[in-house]
C-alpha positions in Angstrom: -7.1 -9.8 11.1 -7.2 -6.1 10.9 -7.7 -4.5 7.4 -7.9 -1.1 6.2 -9.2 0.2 2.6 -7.5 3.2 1.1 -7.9 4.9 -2.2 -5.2 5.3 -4.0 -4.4 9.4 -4.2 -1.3 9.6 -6.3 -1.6 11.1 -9.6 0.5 8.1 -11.1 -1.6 5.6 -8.9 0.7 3.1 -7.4 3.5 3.3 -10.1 6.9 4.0 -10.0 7.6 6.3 -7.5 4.7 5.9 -4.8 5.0 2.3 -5.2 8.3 2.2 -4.8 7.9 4.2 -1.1 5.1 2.2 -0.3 7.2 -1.2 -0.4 10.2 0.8 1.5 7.9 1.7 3.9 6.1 -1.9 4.3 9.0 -3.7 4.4 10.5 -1.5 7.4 7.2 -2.6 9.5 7.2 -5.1 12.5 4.6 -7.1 10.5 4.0 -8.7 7.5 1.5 -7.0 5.5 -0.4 -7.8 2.3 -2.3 -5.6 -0.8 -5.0 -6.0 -2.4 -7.4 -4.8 -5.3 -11.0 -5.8 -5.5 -11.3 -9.4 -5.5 -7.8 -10.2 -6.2 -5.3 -12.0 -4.3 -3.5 -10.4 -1.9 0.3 -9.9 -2.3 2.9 -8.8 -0.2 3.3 -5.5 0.2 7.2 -5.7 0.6 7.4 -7.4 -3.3 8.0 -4.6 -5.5 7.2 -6.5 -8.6 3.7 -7.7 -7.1 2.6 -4.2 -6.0 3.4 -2.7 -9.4 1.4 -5.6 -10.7 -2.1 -4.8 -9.4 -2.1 -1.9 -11.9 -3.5 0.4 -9.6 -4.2 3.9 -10.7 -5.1 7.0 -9.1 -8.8 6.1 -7.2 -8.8 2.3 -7.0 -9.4 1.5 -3.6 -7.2 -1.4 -2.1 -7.0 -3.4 1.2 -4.3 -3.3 3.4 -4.2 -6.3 5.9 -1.6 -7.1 8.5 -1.7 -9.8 11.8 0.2 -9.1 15.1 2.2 -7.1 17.2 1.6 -3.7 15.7 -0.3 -4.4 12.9 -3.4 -1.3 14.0 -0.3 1.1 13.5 1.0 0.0 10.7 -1.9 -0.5 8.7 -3.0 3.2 9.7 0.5 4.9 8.4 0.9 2.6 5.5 -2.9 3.8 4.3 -2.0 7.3 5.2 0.6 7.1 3.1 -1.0 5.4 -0.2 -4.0 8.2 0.5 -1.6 11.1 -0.4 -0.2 12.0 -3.8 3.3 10.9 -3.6 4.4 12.1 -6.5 3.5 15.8 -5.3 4.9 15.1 -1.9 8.5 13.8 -3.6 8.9 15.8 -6.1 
């Protein structure tokens, strides 16, 4: 299953606004994807409520993973994405 690990680069972390594109963005994908921090479970990325929950702030490092059709591409946009500082890009 391919996986990628990003650092989180919003000043926020992955609160409010950047999470809230990051789930837009995962739940437009052609695959399923899931999130997660350290040793936690993973959650889907589309769940607003269950991204918000892994309470990550600006430098955690999380892993994306994603299976199928176009799951390379997604993974790379979706952890190019989390990498920059939304809030600054959105403002």
């Amino acid at each position: 299953m391919p996986t990628r690990t990003v650092t989180i680069g919003s000043a926020s972390g992955l609160h409010a606004r950047p999470a809230k594109i990051f789930v837009e963005a995962a739940a437009k994908a052609p695959v399923k994807v899931t999130i997660r921090s350290g040793d936690r479970k993973p959650v889907p990325a589309r769940s607003m409520l269950s991204v918000l929950a892994l309470g990550a702030r600006k430098g955690t490092e999380v892993t994306l993973e994603a299976e199928g059709d176009g799951a390379d591409e997604t993974l790379d946009d979706l952890a190019a994405l989390l990498a920059k500082d939304l809030d600054a890009d959105h403002a």
